[in-house]
C-alpha positions in Angstrom: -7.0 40.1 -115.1 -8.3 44.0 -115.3 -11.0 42.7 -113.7 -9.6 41.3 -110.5 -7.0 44.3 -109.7 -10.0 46.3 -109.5 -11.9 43.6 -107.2 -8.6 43.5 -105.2 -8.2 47.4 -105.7 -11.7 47.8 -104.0 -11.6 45.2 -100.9 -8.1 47.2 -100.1 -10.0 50.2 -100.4 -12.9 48.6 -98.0 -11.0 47.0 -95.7 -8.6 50.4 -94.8 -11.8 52.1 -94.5 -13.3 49.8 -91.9 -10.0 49.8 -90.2 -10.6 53.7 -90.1 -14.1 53.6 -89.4 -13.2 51.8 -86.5 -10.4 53.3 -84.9 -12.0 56.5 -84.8 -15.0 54.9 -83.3 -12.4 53.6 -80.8 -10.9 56.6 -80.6 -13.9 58.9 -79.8 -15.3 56.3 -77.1 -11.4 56.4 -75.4 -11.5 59.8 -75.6 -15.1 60.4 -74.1 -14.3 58.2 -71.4 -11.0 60.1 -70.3 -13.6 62.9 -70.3 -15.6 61.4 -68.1 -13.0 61.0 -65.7 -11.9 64.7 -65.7 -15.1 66.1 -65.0 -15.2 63.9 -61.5 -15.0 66.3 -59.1 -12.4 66.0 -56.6 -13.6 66.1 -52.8 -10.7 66.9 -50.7 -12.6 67.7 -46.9 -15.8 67.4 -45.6 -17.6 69.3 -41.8 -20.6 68.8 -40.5 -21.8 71.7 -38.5 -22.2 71.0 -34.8 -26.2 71.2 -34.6 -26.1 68.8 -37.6 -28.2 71.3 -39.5 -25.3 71.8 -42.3 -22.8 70.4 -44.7 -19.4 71.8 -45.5 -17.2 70.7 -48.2 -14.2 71.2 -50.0 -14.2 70.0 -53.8 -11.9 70.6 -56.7 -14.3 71.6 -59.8 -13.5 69.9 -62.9 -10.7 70.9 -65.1 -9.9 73.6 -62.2 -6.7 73.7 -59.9 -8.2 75.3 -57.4 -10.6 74.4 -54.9 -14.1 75.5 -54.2 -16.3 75.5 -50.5 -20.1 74.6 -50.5 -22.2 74.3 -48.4 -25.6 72.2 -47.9 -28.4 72.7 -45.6 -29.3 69.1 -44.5 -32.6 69.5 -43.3 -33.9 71.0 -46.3 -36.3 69.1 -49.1 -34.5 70.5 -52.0 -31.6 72.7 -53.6 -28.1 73.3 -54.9 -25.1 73.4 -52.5 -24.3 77.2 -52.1 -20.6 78.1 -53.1 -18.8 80.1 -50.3 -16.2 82.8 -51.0 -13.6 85.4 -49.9 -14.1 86.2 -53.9 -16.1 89.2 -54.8 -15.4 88.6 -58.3 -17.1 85.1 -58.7 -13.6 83.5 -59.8 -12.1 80.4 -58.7 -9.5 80.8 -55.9 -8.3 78.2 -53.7 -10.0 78.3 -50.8 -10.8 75.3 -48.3 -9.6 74.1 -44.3 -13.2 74.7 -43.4 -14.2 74.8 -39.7 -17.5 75.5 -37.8 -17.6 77.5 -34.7 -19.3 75.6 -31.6 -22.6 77.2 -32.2 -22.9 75.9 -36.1 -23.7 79.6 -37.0 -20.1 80.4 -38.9 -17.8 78.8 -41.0 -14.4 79.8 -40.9 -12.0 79.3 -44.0 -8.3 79.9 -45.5 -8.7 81.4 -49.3 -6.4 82.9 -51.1 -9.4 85.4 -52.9 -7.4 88.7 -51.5 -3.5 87.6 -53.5 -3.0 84.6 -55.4 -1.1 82.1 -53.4 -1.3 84.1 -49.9 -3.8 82.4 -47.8 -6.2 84.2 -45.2 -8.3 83.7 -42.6 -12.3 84.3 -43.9 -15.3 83.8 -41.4 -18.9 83.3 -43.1 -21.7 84.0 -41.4 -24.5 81.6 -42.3 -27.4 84.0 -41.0 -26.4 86.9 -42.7 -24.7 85.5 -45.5 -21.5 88.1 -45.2 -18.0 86.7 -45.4 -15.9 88.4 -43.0 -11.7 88.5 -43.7 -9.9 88.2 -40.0 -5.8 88.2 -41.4 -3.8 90.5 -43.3 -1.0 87.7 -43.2 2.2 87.7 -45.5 4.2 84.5 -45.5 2.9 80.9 -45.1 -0.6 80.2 -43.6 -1.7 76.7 -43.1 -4.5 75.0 -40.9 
C-alpha cells in the first residue's frame, strides 16, 4: 500500500511538472510573439521626391510614441535610410507631414524638436545636409 502512494505521489509530481514545463513553454512562445509584433514599425506617410531620385518616409520606431523621418536615396546600390531631424540632441521627437519642393532638392517637415508638443515648420536641405527651422509658431500647427 506504501508502495503505491509513493507511485501515485510521484505521477502527481510528474504530471504537475509537465503541466508547468509546458505552460511556460506556451508562455514564452506567446510572449515572444507579442514581441514580435511590437517591434513592427509603424509607417504612417510616404514622398517620393519629384526627380524620383529619393524616398521620404514617416515611421513610428518600435516601442516609441513618436515618429521618426528617413530618407532613402533610390538610385543608390546600397545603405541605411538616413534619419532626418529638427533634433540636435539625437532624441526621438515627433516629427513627420513631409513634403518635397518642386526641384526634389529640400524636404520640408513639421517637428516638434524645438518644445515638446508645439510643431514647427523645418526645411532640410538634401545637398548640404543642414536642417533649416522657418516658424517660431505658438498654438496649433497642422499640415
Amino acid at each position: 500500500m506504501k508502495i503505491k502512494m509513493q507511485q501515485a505521489f510521484l505521477m502527481a509530481v510528474l504530471a504537475a511538472s509537465t503541466v508547468a514545463a509546458a505552460q511556460s513553454v506556451r508562455s514564452a512562445s506567446l510572449d515572444s510573439a507579442i514581441d514580435s509584433l511590437f517591434n513592427v514599425n509603424q509607417f504612417e506617410q510616404v514622398a517620393i521626391s519629384p526627380d524620383g531620385s529619393h524616398l521620404a518616409y514617416v515611421g513610428k520606431p518600435a516601442k516609441s510614441a513618436d515618429t521618426a523621418i528617413f530618407l532613402t536615396e533610390l538610385n543608390a546600390t546600397s545603405g541605411q535610410p538616413k534619419r532626418v531631424s529638427a533634433a540636435a540632441d539625437g532624441r526621438a521627437h515627433d516629427e513627420g507631414e513631409v513634403a518635397w519642393s518642386p526641384d526634389g532638392k529640400r524636404l520640408a517637415f513639421l517637428s516638434d524638436a524645438g518644445s515638446q508638443n508645439q510643431m514647427q515648420l523645418y526645411v532640410h536641405d538634401l545637398v548640404t545636409g543642414s536642417t533649416q527651422k522657418l516658424t517660431n509658431l505658438t498654438g496649433f500647427l497642422d499640415a
